[in-house]
C-alpha positions, 0 to 999 in steps of 0.5 A: 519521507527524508524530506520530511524530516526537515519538517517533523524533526524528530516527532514521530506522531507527526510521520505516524499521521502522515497516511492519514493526513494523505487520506484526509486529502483524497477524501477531500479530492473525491468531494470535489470531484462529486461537487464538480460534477453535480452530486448534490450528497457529495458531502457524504462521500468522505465519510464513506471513503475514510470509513469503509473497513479496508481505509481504516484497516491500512492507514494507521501505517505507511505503506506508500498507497496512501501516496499513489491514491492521493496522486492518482486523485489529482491526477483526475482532477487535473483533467477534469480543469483541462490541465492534461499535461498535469494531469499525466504528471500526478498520475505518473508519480502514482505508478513511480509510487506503486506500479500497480497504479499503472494499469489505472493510467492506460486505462485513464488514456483509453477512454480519450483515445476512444473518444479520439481526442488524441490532444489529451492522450500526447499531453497526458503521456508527456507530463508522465514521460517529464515526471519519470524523468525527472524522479526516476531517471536519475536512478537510471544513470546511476544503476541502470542494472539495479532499476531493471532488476528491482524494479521489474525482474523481482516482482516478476519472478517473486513467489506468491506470498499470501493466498489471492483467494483468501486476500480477495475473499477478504476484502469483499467480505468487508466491502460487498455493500459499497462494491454492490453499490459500485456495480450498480453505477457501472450498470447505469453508466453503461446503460445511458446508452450513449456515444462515446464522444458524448460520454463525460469522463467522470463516467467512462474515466473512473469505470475504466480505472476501476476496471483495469485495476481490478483485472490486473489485481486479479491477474497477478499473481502475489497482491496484498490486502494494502494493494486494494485500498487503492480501488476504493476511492473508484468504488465510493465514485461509482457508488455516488454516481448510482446513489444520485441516479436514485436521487434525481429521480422522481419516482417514490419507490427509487427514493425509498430506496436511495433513503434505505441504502443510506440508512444501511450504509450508515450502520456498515459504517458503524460496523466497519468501525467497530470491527477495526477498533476491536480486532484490528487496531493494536494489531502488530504494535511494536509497544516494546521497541524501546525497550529493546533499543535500550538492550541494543546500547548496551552492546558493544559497538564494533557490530552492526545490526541487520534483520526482520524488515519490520523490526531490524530498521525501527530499532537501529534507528532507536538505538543510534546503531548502523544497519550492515551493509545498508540492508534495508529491505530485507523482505523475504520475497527480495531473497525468494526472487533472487535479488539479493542470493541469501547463503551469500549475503549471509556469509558476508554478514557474518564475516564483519559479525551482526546482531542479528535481529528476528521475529521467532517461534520459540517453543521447545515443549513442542521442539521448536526453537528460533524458527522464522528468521529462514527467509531473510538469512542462512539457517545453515548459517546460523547454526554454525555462527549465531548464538541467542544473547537476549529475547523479548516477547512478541505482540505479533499477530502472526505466529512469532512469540519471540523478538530476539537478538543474536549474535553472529560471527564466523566461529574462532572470531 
């Protein structure tokens, strides 16, 4: 996004629309696939794409699997125009992206090496091996220590955050009509019954993305919902590849029905919509950062700020004021890995002196007071070094009430 800058300049809509333009441009991709492959209704796919609840409720912010998505779509596309070196280039800078997309690219593969054409399978594998080194190898001369272990080892050894039962449960519970409908062209790609090398890529190739994404979703053990939008341009494929069966049949009973699902998907659409605008879509607004980046001008310059990732990093940049010690991902999950050692990094922030910047519970008529900044600093730490100074109201929909601001210093400072 740094690149971007020089673009958008100081135009924060213009970064804020940047995850929806992103989706704006898969959805065109998977259009053209559809077309490209005979899809007379091609041009619905879209609307089903940007329109199913998980697109709407995770591309109104910037995550980065607006980006992985977008590249594994040209990733299929350019394999599709025998552009395989390409093709193995964009799928690449998905899995550089999010590593989850990885599990998506050795399946990819695995349906040209069962197909034997092991020509495509070499130039894939060498456009990713060119892409990783050209953005990845870099980091790997300059901290070959710091890649392993942020790369892999904290993902690895991080604690499970959210529930999977209750992210997934979720999930199908928004999507359980276009994941039928997915299932069912799976059904009907494995039911053509016909040999491998025969089998077209846009049947084998999109059943075994979504498939080994799906089991790696399953396996790991710490996914987040935002993780999941990444298998829906799979689905609304899957879903297409069964609605045009239903169409080029001409049997009345199979077209009553594709005319019903059309109409029922319609009105999931509708509901989709409706349920996002209602509870989702000014949920964890931060509407108060200004306000609170004009309290932190006030203050004296000679400290830094550090804090709550979704909070600390916004309102340094508002108030014109250094992050200490460059610490940027303050993610509770980077201390709960070990990546970074917390009572340490703690001391260390307090010696130079902080503002401390934190999402907290503040209820004293039930004794509870400054509750939730314990995964990112020290709360021994706290109590001997941070003293509140100013607290703004939190629309969070978590259980934080409170955006405050302290500041800490070693005692006799």
């Amino acid at each position: 996004m740094t690149g971007l800058k020089i673009i958008f300049g100081e135009h924060w809509f213009l970064f804020q629309f940047l995850p929806v333009a992103l989706e704006l441009i898969s959805a065109f991709l998977i259009f053209r696939l559809l077309r490209q492959w005979g899809i007379r209704l091609a041009f619905l796919a879209p609307l089903a794409y940007l329109f199913s609840f998980t697109v709407l409720a995770t591309s109104d912010y910037a995550t980065g699997v607006q980006a992985a998505i977008l590249f594994m779509l040209l990733g299929l596309t350019m394999h599709e125009e025998k552009k395989t070196f390409l093709s193995g280039f964009f799928f690449a800078l998905g899995f550089l992206t999010k590593f989850y997309i990885l599990p998506a690219f050795i399946g990819f593969l695995l349906v040209d090496t069962l197909r034997k054409q092991f020509k495509n399978v070499f130039r894939c594998m060498l456009g990713a091996f060119c892409a990783s080194i050209i953005f990845w190898g870099p980091f790997w001369i300059l901290s070959p220590g710091g890649v392993w272990q942020d790369n892999f080892i904290m993902h690895l050894n991080r604690p499970v955050g959210l529930s999977k039962y209750n992210v997934l449960s979720f999930f199908v519970s928004h999507e359980w009509l276009l994941l039928s409908l997915a299932f069912l062209g799976i059904y009907g790609v494995i039911r053509l019954k016909l040999k491998f090398p025969e089998i077209k890529i846009e049947n084998w190739g999109v059943v075994f993305i979504f498939l080994f994404l799906s089991s790696f979703f399953a396996a790991f053990k710490d996914i987040y919902y935002m993780y999941l939008d990444s298998l829906i341009p799979f689905v609304v494929i899957l879903a297409f590849l069964f609605i045009s069966r239903l169409r080029a049949s001409g049997k009345l009973v199979q077209k009553t029905a594709l005319a019903l699902i059309l109409l029922i998907y319609s009105g999931f659409m509708l509901s989709s919509f409706i349920i996002y605008q209602q509870g989702f879509r000014f949920a964890d607004r931060f509407l108060n950062a200004n306000e609170i980046a004009d309290y932190l001008r006030t203050l004296p310059e000679n400290k830094k700020i550090y804090g709550a990732q979704d909070s600390a990093s916004l309102l340094a940049l508002l108030a014109e004021r250094q992050l200490a010690n460059n610490l940027i991902d303050t993610n509770t999950q980077v201390f709960a890995s070990g990546t970074y050692d917390l009572e340490k990094t703690s001391e260390q922030l307090v010696s130079q002196g902080i503002y401390l910047i934190a999402r907290v519970m503040d209820l004293p008529q039930y004794g509870i007071q400054d509750a939730g900044y314990e995964g990112y600093f020290s709360a021994e730490v706290f109590k001997k070094s941070c003293r509140r100074i100013k607290d703004f109201p939190s629309r969070s929909s978590g259980l934080d009430n409170k955006i405050a601001v302290y500041d800490c210093q070693k005692t006799g400072n």
